[in-house]
Predicted model as a PDB file, atoms N, CA, C, CB and O in Angstrom, pLDDT in the B-factor column:
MODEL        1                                                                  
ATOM      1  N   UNK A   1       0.855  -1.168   0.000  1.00 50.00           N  
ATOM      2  CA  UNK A   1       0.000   0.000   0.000  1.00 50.00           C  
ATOM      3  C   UNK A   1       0.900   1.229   0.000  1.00 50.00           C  
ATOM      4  CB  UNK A   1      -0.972  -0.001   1.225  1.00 50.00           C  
ATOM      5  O   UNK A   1       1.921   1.306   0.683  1.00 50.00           O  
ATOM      6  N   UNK A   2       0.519   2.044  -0.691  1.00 53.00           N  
ATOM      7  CA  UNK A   2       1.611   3.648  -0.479  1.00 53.00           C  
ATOM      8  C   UNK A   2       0.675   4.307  -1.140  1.00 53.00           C  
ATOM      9  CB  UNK A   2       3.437   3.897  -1.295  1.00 53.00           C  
ATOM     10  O   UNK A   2      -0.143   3.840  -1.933  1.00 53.00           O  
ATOM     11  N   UNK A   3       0.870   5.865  -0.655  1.00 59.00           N  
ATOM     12  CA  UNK A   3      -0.005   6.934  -0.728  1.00 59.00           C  
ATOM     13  C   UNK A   3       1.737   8.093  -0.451  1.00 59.00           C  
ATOM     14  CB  UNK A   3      -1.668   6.849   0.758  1.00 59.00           C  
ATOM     15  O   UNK A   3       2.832   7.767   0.008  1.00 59.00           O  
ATOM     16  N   UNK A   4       1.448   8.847  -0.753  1.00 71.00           N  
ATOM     17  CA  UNK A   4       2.195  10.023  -1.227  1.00 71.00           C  
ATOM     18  C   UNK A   4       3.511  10.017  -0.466  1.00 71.00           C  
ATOM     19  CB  UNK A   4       1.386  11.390  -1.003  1.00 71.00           C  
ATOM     20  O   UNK A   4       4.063  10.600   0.467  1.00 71.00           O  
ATOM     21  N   UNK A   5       3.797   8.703  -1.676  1.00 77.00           N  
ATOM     22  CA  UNK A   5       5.074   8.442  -1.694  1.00 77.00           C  
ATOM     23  C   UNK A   5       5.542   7.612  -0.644  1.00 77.00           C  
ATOM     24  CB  UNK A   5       5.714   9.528  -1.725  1.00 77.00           C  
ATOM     25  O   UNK A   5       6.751   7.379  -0.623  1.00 77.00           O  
ATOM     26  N   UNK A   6       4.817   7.123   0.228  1.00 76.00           N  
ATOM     27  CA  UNK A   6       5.117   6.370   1.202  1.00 76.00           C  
ATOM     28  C   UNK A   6       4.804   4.816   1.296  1.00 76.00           C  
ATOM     29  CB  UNK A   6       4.616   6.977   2.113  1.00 76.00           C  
ATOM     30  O   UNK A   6       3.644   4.409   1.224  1.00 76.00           O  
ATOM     31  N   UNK A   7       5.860   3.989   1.454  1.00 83.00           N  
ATOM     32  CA  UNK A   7       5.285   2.423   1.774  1.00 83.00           C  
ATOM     33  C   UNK A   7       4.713   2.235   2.905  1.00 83.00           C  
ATOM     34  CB  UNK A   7       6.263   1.363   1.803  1.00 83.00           C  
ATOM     35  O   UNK A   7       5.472   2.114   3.866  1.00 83.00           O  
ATOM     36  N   UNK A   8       3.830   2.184   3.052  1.00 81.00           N  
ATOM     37  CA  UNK A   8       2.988   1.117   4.551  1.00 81.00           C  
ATOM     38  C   UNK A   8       2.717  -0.035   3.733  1.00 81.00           C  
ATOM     39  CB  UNK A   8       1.142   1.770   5.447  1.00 81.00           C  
ATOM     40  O   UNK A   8       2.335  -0.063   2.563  1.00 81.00           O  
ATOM     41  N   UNK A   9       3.007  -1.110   4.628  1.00 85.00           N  
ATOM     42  CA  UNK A   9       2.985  -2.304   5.165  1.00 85.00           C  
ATOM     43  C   UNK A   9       1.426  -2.711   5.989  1.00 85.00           C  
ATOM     44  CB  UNK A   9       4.259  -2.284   6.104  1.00 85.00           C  
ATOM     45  O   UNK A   9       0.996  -2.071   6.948  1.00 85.00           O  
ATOM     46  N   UNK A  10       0.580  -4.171   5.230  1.00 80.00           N  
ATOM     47  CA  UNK A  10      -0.524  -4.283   6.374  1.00 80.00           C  
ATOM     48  C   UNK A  10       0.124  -4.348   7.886  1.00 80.00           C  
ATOM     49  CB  UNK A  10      -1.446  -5.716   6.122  1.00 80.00           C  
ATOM     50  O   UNK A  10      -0.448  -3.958   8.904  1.00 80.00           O  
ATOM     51  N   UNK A  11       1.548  -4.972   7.811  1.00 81.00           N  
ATOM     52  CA  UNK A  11       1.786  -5.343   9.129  1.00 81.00           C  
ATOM     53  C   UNK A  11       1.928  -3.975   9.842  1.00 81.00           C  
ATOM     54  CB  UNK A  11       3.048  -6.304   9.272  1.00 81.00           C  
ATOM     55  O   UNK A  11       1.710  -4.212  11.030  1.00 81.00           O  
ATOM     56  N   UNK A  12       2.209  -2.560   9.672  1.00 84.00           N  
ATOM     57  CA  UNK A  12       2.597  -1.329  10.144  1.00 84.00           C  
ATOM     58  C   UNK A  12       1.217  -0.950  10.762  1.00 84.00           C  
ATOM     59  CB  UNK A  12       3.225  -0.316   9.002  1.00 84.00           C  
ATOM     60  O   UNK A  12       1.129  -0.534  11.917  1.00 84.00           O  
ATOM     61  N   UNK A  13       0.092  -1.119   9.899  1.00 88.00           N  
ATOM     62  CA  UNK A  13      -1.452  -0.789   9.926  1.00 88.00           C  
ATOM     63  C   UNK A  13      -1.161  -1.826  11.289  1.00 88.00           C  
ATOM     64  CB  UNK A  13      -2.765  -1.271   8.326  1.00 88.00           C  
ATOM     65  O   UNK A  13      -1.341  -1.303  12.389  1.00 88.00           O  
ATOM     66  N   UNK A  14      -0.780  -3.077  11.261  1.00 89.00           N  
ATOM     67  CA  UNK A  14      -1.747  -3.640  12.446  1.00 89.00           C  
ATOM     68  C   UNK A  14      -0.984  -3.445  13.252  1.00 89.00           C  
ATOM     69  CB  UNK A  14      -2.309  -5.046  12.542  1.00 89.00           C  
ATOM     70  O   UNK A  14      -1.475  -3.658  14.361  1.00 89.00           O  
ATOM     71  N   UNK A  15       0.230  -3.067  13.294  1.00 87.00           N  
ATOM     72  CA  UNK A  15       0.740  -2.593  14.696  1.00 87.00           C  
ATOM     73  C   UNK A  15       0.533  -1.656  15.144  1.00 87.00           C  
ATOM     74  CB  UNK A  15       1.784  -2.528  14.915  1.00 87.00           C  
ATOM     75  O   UNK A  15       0.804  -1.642  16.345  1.00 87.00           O  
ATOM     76  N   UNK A  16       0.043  -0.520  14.653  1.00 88.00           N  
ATOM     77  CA  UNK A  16      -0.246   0.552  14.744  1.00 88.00           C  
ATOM     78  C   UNK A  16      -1.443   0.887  15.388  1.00 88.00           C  
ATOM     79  CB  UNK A  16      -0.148   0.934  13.756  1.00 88.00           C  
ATOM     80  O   UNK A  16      -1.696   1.776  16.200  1.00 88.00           O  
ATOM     81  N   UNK A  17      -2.238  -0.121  14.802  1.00 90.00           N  
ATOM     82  CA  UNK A  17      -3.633  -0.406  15.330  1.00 90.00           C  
ATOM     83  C   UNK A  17      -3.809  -0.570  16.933  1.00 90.00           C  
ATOM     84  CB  UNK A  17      -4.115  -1.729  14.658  1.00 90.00           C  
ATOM     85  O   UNK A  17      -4.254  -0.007  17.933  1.00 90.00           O  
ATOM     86  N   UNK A  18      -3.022  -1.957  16.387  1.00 90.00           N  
ATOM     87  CA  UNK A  18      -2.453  -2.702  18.134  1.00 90.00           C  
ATOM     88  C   UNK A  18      -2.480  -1.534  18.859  1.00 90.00           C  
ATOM     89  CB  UNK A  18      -0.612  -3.488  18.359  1.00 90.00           C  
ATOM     90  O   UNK A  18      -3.514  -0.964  19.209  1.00 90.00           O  
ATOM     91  N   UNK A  19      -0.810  -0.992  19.201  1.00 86.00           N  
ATOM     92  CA  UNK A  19      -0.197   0.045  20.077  1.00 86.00           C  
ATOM     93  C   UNK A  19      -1.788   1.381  20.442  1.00 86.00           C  
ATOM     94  CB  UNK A  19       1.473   0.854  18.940  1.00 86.00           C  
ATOM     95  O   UNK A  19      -1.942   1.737  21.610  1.00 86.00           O  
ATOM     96  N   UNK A  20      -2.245   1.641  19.927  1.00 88.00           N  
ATOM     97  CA  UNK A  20      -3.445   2.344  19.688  1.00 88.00           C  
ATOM     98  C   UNK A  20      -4.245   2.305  20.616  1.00 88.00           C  
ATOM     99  CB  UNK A  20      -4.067   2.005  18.696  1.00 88.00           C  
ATOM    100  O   UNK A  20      -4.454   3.092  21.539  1.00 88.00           O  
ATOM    101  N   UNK A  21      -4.878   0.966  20.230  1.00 90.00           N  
ATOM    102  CA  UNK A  21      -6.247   0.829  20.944  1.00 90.00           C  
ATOM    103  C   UNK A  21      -5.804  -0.177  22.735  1.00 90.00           C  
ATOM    104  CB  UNK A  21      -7.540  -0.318  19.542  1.00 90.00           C  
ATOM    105  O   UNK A  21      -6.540  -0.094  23.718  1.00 90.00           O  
ATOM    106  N   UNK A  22      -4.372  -1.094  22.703  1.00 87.00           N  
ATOM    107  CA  UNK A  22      -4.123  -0.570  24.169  1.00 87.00           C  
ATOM    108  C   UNK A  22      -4.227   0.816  24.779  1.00 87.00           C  
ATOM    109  CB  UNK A  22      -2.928  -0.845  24.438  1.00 87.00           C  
ATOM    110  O   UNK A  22      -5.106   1.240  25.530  1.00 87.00           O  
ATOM    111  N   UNK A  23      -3.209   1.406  24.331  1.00 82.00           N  
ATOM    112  CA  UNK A  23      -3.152   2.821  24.335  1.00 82.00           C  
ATOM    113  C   UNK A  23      -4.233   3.755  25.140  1.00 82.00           C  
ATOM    114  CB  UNK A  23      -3.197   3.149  22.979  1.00 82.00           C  
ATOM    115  O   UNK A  23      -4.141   4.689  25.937  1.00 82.00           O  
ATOM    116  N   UNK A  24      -5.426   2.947  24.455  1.00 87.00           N  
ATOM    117  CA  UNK A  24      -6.834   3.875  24.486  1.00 87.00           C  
ATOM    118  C   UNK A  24      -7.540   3.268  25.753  1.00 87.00           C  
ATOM    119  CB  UNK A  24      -7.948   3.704  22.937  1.00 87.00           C  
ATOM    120  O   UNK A  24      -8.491   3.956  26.125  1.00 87.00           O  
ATOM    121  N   UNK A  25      -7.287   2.070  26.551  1.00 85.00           N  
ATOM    122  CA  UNK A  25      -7.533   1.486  27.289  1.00 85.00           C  
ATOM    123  C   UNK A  25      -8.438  -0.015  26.951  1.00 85.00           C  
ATOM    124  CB  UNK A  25      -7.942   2.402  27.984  1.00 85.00           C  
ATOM    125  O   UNK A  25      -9.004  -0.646  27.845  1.00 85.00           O  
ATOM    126  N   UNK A  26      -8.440  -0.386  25.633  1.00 91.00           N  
ATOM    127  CA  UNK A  26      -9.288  -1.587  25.565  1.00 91.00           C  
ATOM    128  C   UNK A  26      -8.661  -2.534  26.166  1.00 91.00           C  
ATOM    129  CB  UNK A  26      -9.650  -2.029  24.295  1.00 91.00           C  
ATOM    130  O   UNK A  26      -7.604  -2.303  26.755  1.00 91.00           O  
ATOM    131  N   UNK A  27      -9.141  -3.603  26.122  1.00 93.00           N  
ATOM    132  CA  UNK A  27      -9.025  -4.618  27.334  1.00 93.00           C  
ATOM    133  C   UNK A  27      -8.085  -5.577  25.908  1.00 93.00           C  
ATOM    134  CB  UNK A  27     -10.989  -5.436  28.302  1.00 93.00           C  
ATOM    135  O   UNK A  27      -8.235  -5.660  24.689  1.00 93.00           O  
ATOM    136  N   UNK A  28      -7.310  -6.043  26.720  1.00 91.00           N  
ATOM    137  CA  UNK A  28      -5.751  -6.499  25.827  1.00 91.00           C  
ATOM    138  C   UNK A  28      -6.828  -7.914  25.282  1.00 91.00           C  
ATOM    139  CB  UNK A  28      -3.690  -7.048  27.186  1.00 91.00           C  
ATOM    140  O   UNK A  28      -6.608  -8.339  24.147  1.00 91.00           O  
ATOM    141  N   UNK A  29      -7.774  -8.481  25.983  1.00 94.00           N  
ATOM    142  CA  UNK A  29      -8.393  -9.462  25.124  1.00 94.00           C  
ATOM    143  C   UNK A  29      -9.242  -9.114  24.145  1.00 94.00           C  
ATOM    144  CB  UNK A  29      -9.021 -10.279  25.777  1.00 94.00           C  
ATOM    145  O   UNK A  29      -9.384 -10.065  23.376  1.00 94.00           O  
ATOM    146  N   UNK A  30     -10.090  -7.842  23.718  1.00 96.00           N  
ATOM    147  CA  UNK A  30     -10.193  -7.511  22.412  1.00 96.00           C  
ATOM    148  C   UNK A  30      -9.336  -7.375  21.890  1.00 96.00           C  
ATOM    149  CB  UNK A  30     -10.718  -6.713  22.126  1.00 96.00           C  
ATOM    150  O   UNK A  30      -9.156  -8.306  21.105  1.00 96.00           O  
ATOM    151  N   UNK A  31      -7.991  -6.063  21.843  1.00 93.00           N  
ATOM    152  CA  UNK A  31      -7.003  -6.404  20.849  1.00 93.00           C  
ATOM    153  C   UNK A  31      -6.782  -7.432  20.428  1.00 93.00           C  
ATOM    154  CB  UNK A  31      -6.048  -6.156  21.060  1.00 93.00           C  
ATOM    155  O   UNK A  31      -7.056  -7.580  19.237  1.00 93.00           O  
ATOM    156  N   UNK A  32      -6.303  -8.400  21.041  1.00 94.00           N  
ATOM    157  CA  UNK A  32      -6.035  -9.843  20.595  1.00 94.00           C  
ATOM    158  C   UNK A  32      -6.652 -10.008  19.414  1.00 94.00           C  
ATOM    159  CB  UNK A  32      -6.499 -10.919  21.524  1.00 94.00           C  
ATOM    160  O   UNK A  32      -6.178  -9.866  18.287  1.00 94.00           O  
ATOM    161  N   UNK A  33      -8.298 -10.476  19.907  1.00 96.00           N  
ATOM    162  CA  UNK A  33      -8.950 -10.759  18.677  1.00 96.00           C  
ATOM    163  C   UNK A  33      -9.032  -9.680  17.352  1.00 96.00           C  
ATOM    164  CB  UNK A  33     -10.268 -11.060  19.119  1.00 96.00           C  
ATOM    165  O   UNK A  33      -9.659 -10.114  16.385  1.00 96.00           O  
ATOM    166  N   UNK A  34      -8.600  -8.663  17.262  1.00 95.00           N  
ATOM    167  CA  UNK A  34      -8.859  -7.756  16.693  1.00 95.00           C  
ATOM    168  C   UNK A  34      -7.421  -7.643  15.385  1.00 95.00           C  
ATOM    169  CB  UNK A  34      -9.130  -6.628  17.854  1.00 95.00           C  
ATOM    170  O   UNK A  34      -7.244  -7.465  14.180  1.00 95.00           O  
ATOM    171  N   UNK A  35      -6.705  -7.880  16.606  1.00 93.00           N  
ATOM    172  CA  UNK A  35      -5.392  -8.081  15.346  1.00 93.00           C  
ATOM    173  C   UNK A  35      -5.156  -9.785  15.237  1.00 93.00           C  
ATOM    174  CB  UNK A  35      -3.535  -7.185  15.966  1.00 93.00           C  
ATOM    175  O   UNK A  35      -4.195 -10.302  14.667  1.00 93.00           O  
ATOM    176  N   UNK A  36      -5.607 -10.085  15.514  1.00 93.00           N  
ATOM    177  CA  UNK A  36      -5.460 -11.694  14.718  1.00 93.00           C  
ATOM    178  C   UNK A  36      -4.646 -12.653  15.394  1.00 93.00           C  
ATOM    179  CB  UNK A  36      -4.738 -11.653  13.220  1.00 93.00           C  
ATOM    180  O   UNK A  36      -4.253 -13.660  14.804  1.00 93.00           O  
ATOM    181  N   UNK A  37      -4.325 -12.387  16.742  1.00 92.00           N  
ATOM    182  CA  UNK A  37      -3.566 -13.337  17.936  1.00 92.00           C  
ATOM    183  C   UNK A  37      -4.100 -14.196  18.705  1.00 92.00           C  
ATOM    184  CB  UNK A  37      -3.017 -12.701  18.875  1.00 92.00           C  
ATOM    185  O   UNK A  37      -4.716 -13.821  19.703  1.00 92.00           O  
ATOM    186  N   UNK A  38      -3.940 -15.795  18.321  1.00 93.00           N  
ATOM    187  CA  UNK A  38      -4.297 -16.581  19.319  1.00 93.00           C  
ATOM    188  C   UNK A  38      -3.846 -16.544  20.570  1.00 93.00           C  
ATOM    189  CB  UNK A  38      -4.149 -17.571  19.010  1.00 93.00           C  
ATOM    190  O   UNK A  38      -4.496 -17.171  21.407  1.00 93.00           O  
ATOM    191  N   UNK A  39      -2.839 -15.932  20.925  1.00 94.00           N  
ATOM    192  CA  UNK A  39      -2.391 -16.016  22.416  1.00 94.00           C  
ATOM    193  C   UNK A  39      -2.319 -14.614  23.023  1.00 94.00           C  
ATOM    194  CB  UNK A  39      -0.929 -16.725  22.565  1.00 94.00           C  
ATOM    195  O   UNK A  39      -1.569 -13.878  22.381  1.00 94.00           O  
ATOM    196  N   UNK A  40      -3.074 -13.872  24.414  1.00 93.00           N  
ATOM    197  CA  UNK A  40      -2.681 -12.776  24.751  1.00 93.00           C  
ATOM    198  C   UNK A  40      -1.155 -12.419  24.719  1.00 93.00           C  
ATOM    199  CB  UNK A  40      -3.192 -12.655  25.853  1.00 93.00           C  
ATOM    200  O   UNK A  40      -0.768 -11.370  24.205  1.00 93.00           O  
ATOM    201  N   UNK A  41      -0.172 -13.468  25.373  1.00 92.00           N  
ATOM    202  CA  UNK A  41       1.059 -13.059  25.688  1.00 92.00           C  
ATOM    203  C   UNK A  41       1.747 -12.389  25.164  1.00 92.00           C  
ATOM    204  CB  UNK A  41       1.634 -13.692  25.833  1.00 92.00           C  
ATOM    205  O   UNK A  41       2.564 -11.555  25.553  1.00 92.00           O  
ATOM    206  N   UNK A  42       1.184 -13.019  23.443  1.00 90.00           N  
ATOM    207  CA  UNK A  42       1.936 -12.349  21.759  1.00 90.00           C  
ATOM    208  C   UNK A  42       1.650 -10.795  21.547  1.00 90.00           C  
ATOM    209  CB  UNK A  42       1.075 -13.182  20.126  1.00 90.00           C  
ATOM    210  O   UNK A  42       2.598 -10.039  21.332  1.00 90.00           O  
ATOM    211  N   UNK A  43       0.161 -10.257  21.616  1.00 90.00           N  
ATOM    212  CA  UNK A  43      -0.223  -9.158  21.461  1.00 90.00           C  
ATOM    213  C   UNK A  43       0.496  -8.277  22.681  1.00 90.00           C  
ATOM    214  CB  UNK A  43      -1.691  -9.219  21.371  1.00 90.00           C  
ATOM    215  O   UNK A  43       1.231  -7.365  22.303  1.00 90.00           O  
ATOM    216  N   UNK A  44       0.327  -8.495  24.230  1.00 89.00           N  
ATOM    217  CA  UNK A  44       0.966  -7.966  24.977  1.00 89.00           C  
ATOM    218  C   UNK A  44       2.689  -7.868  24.837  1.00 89.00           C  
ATOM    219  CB  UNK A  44       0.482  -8.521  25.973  1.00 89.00           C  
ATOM    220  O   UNK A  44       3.185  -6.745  24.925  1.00 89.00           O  
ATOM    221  N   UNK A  45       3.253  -8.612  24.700  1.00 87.00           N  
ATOM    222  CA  UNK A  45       4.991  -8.681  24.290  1.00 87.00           C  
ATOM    223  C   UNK A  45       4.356  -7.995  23.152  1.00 87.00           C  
ATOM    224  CB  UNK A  45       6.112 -10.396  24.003  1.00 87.00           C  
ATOM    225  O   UNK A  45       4.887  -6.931  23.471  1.00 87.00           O  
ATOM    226  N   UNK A  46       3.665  -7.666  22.075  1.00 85.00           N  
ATOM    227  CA  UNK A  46       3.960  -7.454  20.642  1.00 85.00           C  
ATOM    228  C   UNK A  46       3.643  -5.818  20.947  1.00 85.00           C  
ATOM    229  CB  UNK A  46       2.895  -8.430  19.342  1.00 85.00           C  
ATOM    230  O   UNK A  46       4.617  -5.101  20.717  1.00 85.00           O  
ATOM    231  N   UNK A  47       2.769  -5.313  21.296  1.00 81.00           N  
ATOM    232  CA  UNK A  47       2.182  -4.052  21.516  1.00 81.00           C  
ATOM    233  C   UNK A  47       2.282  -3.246  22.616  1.00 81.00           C  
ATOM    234  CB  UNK A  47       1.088  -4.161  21.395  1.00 81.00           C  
ATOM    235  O   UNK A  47       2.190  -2.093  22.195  1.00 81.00           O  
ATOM    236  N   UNK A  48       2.440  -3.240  23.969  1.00 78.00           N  
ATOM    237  CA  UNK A  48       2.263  -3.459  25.051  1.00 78.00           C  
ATOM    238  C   UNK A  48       3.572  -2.230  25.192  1.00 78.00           C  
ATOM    239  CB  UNK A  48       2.247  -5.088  25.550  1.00 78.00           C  
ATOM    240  O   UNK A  48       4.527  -2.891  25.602  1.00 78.00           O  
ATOM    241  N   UNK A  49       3.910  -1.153  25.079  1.00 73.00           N  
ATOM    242  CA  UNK A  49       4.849  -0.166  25.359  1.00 73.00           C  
ATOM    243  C   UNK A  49       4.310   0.748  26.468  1.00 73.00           C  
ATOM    244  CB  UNK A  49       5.184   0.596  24.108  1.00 73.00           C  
ATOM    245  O   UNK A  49       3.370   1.542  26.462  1.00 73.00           O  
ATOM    246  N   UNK A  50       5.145   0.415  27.375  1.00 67.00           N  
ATOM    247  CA  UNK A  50       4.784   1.536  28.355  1.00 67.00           C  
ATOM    248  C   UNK A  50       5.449   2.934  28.493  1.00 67.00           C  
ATOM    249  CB  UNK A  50       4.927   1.007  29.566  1.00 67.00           C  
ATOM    250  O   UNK A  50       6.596   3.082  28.916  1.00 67.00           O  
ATOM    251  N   UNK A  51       4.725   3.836  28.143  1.00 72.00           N  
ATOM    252  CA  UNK A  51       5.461   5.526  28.484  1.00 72.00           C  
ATOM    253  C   UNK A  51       5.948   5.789  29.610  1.00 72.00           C  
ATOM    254  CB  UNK A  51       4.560   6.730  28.435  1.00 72.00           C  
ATOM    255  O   UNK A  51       5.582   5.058  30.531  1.00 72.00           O  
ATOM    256  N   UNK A  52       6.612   6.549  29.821  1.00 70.00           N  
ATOM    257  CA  UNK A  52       7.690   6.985  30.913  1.00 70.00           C  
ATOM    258  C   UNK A  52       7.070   7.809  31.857  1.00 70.00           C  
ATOM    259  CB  UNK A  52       8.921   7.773  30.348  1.00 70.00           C  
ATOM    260  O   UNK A  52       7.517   8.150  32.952  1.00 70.00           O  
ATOM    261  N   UNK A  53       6.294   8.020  31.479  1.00 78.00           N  
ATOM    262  CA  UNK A  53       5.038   9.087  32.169  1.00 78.00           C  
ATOM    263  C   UNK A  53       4.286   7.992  33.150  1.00 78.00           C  
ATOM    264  CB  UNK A  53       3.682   9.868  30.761  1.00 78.00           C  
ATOM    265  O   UNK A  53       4.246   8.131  34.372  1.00 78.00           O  
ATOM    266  N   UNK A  54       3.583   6.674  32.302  1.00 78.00           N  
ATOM    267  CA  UNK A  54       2.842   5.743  32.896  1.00 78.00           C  
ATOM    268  C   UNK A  54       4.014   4.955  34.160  1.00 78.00           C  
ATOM    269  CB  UNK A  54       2.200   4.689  31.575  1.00 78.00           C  
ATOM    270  O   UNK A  54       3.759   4.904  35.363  1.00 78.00           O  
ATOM    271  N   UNK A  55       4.864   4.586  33.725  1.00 79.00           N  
ATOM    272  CA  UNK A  55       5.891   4.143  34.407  1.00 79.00           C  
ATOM    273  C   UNK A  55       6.157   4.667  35.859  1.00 79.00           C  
ATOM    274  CB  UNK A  55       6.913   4.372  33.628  1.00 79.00           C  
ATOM    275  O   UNK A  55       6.275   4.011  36.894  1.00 79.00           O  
ATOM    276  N   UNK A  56       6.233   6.315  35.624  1.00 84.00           N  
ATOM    277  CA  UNK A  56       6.518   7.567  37.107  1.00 84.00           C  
ATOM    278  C   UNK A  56       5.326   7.177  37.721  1.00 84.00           C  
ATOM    279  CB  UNK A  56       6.538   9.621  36.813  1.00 84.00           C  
ATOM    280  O   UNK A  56       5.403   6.693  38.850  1.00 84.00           O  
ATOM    281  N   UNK A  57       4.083   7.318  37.104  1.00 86.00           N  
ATOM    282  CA  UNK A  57       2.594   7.126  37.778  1.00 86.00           C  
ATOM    283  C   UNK A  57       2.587   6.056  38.801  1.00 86.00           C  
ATOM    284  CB  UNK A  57       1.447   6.711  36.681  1.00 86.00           C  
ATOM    285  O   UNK A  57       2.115   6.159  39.933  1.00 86.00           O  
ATOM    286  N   UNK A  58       3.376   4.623  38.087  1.00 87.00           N  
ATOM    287  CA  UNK A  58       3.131   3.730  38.764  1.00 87.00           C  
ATOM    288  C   UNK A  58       3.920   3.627  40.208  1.00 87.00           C  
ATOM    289  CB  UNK A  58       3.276   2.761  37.943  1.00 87.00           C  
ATOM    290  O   UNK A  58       3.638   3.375  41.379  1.00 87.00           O  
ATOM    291  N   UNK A  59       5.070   3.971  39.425  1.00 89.00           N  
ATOM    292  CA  UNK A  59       5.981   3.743  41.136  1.00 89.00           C  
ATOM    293  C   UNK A  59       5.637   4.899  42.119  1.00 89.00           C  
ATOM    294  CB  UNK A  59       7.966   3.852  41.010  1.00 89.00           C  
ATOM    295  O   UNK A  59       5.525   4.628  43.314  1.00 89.00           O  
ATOM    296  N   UNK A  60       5.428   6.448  41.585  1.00 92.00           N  
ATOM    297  CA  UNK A  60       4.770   7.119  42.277  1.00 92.00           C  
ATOM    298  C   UNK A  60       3.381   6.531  43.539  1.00 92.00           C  
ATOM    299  CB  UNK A  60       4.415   7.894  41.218  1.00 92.00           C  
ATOM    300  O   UNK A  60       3.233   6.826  44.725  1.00 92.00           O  
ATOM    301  N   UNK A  61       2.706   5.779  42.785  1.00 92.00           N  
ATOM    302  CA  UNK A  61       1.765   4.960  43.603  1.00 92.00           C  
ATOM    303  C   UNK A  61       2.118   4.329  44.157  1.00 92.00           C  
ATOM    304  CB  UNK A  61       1.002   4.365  43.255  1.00 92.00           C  
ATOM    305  O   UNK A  61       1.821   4.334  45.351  1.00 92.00           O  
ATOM    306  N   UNK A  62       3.025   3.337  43.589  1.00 92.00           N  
ATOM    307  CA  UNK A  62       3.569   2.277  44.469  1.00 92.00           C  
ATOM    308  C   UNK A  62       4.192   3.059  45.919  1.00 92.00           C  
ATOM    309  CB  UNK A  62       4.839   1.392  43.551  1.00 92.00           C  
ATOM    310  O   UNK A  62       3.891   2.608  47.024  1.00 92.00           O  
ATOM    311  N   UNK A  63       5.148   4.357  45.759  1.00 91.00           N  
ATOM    312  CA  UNK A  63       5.632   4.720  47.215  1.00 91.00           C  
ATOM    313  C   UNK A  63       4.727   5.332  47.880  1.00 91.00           C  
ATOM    314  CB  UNK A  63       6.775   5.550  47.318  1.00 91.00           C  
ATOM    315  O   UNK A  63       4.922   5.362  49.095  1.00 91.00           O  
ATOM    316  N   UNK A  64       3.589   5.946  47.405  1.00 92.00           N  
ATOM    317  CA  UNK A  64       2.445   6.171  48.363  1.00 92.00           C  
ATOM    318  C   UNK A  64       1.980   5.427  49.336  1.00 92.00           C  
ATOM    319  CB  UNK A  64       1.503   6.311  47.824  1.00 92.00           C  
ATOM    320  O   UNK A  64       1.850   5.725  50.523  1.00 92.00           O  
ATOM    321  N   UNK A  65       1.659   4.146  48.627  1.00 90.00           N  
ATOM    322  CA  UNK A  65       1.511   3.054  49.707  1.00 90.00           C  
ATOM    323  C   UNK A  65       2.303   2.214  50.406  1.00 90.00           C  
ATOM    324  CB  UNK A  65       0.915   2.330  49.366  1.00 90.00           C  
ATOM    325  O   UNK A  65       1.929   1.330  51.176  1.00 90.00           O  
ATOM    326  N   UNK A  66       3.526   2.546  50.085  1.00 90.00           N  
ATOM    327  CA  UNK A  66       4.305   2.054  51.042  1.00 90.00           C  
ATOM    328  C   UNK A  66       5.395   3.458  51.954  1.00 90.00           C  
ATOM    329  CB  UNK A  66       5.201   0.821  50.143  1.00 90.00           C  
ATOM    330  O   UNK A  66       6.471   3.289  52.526  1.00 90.00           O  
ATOM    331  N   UNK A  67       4.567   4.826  51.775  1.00 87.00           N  
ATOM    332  CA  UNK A  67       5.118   5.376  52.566  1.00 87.00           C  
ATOM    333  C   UNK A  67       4.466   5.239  54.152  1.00 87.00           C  
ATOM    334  CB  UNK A  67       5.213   6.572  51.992  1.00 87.00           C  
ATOM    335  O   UNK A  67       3.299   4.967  54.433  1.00 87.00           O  
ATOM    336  N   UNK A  68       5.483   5.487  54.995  1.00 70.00           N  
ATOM    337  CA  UNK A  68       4.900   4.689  56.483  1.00 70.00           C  
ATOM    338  C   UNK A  68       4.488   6.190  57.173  1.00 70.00           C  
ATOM    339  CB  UNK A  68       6.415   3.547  57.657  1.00 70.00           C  
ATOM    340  O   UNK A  68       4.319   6.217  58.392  1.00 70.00           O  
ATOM    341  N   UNK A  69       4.349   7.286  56.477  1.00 63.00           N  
ATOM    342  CA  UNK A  69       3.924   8.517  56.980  1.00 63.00           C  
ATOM    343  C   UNK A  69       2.395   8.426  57.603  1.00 63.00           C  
ATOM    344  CB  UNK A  69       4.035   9.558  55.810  1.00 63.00           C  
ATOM    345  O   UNK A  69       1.867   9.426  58.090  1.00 63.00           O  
TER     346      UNK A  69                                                      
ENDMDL                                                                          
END                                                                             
């Protein structure tokens, strides 16, 4: 497929897709079915990027609850 001047790939579309609609919060077992993976593990290892932002959020939480204040 290419459009102005560019190659995309179906596989770019479905990763793209993928990364996306985690992204957006769907539940990693629709993706699955959505991009064509019999196994969650594949779509999660395949799509599954966590931002650095989400990352601070988490451990941020995490020391909340384990601050002994």
């Amino acid at each position: 497929m290419s459009g102005l001047g560019l190659e995309v790939r179906f596989h770019d579309l479905r990763h793209t897709c993928g990364t996306l609609l985690l992204g957006l919060g769907i539940p990693p077992h629709i993706v699955r079915d959505i991009v064509g993976h019999s196994a969650l593990d594949v779509t999660m290892n395949i799509y599954a990027h966590a931002e650095m932002t989400e990352k601070r959020a988490a451990l941020d939480r995490l020391g909340t609850l384990l601050d002994d204040d």
